[in-house]
N, C-alpha and C positions, 0 to 999 in steps of 0.2 A: 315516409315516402308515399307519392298516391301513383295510380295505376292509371294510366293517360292513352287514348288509342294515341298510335303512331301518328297518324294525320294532322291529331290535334296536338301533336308535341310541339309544333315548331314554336322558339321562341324559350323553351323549358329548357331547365339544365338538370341532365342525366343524373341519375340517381347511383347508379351503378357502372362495373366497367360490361360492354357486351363484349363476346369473344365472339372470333371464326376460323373456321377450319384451313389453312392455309395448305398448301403441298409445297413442300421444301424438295425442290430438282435435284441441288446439291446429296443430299442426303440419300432420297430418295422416300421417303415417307412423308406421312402431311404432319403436322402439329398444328398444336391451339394456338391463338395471339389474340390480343385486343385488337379488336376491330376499333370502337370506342372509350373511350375511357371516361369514370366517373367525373361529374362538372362539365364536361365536351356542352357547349350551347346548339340542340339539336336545330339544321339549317332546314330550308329546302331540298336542298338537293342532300341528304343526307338521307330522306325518307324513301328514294329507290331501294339504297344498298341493305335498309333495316326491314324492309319487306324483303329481299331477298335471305336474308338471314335468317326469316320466320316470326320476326319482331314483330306482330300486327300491335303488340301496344309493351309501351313501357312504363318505368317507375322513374319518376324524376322528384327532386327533393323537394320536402314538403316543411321550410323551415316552425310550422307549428307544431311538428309533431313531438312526443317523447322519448320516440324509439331510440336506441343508437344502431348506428349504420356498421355492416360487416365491418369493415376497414376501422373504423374506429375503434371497434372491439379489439381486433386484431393488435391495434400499433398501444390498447390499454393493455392488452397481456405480454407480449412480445419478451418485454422488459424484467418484468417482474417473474416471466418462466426460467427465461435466460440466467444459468450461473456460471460457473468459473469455465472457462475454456468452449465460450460459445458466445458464438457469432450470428446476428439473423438480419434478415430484411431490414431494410430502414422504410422503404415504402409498401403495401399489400399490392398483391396483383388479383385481381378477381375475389377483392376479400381475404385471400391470406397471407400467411407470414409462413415463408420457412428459418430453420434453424438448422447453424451448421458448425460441424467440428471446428477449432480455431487452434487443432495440432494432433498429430498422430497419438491417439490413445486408446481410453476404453470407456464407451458412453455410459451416462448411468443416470437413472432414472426411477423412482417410487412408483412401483405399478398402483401398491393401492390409493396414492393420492392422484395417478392418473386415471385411475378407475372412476374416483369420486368426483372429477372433471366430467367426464364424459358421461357419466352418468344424471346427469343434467342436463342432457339430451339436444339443447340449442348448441352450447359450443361440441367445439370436435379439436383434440390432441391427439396427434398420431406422432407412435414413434419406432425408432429399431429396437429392438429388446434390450432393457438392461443387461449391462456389461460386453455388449458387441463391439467388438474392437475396431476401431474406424482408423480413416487415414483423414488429414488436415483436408479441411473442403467435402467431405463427405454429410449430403443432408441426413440430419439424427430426428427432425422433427417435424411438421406442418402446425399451422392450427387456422382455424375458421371458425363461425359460425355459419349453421345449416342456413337458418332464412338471411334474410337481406338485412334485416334490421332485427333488434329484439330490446324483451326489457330490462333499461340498464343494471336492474337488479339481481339480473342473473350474472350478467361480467361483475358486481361487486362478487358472490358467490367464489366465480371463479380465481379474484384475487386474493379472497381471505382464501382459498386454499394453497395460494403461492406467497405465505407470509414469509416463506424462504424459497428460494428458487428452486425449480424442478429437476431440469435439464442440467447436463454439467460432463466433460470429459477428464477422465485420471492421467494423468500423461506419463508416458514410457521412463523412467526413473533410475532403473538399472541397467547400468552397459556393460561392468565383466563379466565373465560366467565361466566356472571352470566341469570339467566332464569327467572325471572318474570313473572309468572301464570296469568292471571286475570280473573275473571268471579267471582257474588259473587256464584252462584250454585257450581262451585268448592272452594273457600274459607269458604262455609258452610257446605259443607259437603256432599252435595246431587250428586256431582260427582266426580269419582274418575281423579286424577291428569292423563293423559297422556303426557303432554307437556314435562316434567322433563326428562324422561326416553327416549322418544324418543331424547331428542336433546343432553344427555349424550353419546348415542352410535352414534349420530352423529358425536360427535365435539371428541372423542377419537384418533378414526386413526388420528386424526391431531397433537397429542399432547395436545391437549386443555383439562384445569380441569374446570367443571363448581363450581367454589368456591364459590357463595353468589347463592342460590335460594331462592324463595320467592313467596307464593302466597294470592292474593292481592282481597280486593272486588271493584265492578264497581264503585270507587271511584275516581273521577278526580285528585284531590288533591293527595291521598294517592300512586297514580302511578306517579305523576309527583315527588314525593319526592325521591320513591324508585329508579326511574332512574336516579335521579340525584347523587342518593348517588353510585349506582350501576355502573356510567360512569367515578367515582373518585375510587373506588376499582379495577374497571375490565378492561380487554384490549379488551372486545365486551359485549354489552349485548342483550337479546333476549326479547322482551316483548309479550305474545302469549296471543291468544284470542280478539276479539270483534275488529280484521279491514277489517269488510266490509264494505257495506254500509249503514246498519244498523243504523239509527237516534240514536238509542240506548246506540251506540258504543262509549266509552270514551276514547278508548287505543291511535290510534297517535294524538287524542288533549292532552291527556296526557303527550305524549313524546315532543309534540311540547310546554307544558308551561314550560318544563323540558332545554329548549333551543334546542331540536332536531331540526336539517335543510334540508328537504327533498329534491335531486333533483328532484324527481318525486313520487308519489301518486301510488302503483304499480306497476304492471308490466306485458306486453305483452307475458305473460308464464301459459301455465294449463298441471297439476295442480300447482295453488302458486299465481293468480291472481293478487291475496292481501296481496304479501311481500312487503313491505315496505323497504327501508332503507334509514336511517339518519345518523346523525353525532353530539353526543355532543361533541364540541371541536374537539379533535382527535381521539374521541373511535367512533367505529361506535355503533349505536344502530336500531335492527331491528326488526319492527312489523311482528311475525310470523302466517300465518292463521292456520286455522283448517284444511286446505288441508293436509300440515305437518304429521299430526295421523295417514292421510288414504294411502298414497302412501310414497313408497322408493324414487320417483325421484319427487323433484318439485323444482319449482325456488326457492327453500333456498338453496338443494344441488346443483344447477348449480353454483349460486354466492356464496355460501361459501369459496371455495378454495382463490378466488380471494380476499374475505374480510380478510381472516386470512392472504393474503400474502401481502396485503396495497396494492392491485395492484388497483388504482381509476377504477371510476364506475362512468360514468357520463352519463348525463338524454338521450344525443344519444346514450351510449354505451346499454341502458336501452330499447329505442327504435327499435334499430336492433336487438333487442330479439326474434320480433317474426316471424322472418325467422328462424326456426328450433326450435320455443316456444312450439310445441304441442305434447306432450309426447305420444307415442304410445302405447298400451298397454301390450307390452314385456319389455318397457322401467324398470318397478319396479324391474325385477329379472335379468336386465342387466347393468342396469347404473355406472359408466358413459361411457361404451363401449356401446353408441345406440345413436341414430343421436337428441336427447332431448337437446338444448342448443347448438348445433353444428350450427351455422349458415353462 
């Protein structure tokens, strides 16, 4: 592109899209729009309103040059970013593309091949963190290049590192889920059930029916049966009460005479310490604490999304937890927009 005073543009086709600041009444706030848009053939009377914008000179296309144009770059990666369960622009607006969920799941994304992106300093990939659980239409991504134009040898760059796609959502997979109580003080009667109700309005927005509950007294035997029978009806099951450390505590020996296989005893997250999870066969089965009752965000809702979308969970992924495992205390009436899990 060349760089043209405004005066002398007439007659030139825009190189770019120009924005303006508009005030939307409805609303009540301003937002950006195109003023002009790239190719627009600048008129006469077109050159008031681009002085008023601040336009004294612009860039209008200079079919000699080599450069590739934002927009062009944009609609060359778009494609090649984009994998299963995403949806983006078909046209760039000022240069970019976004990208968006195409069904409720769990985003996921290679930091360090988006690192290796961006670190090439003309393009620019922004996204939500891997594994943040999104709703269908929720945008997971942007991308642009900084200048207006660059060379095209950098977007090849950028498509040898998407020789497979970047971007891509897990979608929600499992819909039964059964709850297993344990405590005899609750089995007897001397306290009331919280566990049920709490993890019904949990597992809801996901689609999920809790179809088998059941609560059980501190019987090793009698919890190893119900999970076993609860991992053949259900496609998760939840086992709450008695995993801490507690000598007392029968619940994950119970799950483990039931065949449960734990990658790890816990987890680097508070509140949720003492979530467990296991795996009989292919259902997952998870020891839930009493943290659960008292707060909206603990490590059951961090890792739930991810369980119900079969996305693995292994004992490092368990261990980088607790870079961003410590819930803050706005996190309950914010989550999952607050930095609890985000690591």
């Amino acid at each position: 592109m060349r760089r043209v005073e405004v005066h002398d543009a007439i007659g030139q086709i825009l190189g770019h899209d120009v924005t303006e600041i508009a005030v939307d009444a409805a609303a009540g706030r301003k937002r950006k729009q195109v003023a002009f848009r790239r190719g627009h053939v600048i008129a006469a009377e077109d050159i008031p309103r681009l002085l008023d914008l601040g336009k004294t000179a612009i860039y209008v296309s200079d079919p000699d040059s080599n450069e590739m144009h934002e927009d062009d770059a944009a609609l060359a990666v778009a494609p090649r970013a984009a994998g299963t369960h995403i949806e983006h622009d078909t046209q760039p607006r000022e240069g970019k593309i976004n990208f968006r969920a195409a069904c409720d799941g769990v985003f996921r994304v290679d930091p360090e091949r988006l690192y290796r992106i961006n670190r090439l300093e003309v393009p620019t990939l922004v996204t939500l963190p891997t594994n943040f659980p999104v709703r269908k239409g929720t945008q997971v991504a942007g991308f642009r290049i900084v200048p207006l134009t660059c060379d095209p040898a950098i977007i090849d760059q950028v498509l040898h590192e998407l020789d497979t796609p970047l971007l891509s959502v897990a979608p929600y997979v499992l819909r039964t889920a059964a709850v297993l109580v344990t405590g005899s003080e609750v089995y007897e009667g001397r306290i009331k059930d919280g566990f049920q109700p709490r993890l019904r309005r949990t597992l809801e927005p996901f689609g999920v029916r809790v179809t088998l509950g059941e609560i059980l007294p501190d019987d090793r035997k009698r919890i190893a049966e119900a999970v076993t029978k609860a991992a053949r009806e259900c496609d998760i099951v939840f086992v709450t009460g008695g995993t801490s450390v507690d000598p007392d505590d029968v619940t994950v020996a119970a799950m483990a005479d039931a065949g449960a296989v734990f990658a790890v005893r816990g987890m680097p997250m508070q509140p949720g310490n003492n979530f467990t999870i296991g795996a009989v066969g292919d259902t997952p089965v998870c020891a839930v604490p009493a943290a659960t009752l008292f707060h909206r965000a603990t490590s059951l809702d961090v890792l739930l999304p991810r369980l119900l979308a079969r996305v693995p969970i292994t004992a490092e992924d368990i261990h980088r937890l607790g870079h961003g495992g410590l819930a803050q205390p706005t996190c309950d009436d914010h989550f999952p927009d607050c930095t609890f899990g985000i690591g």
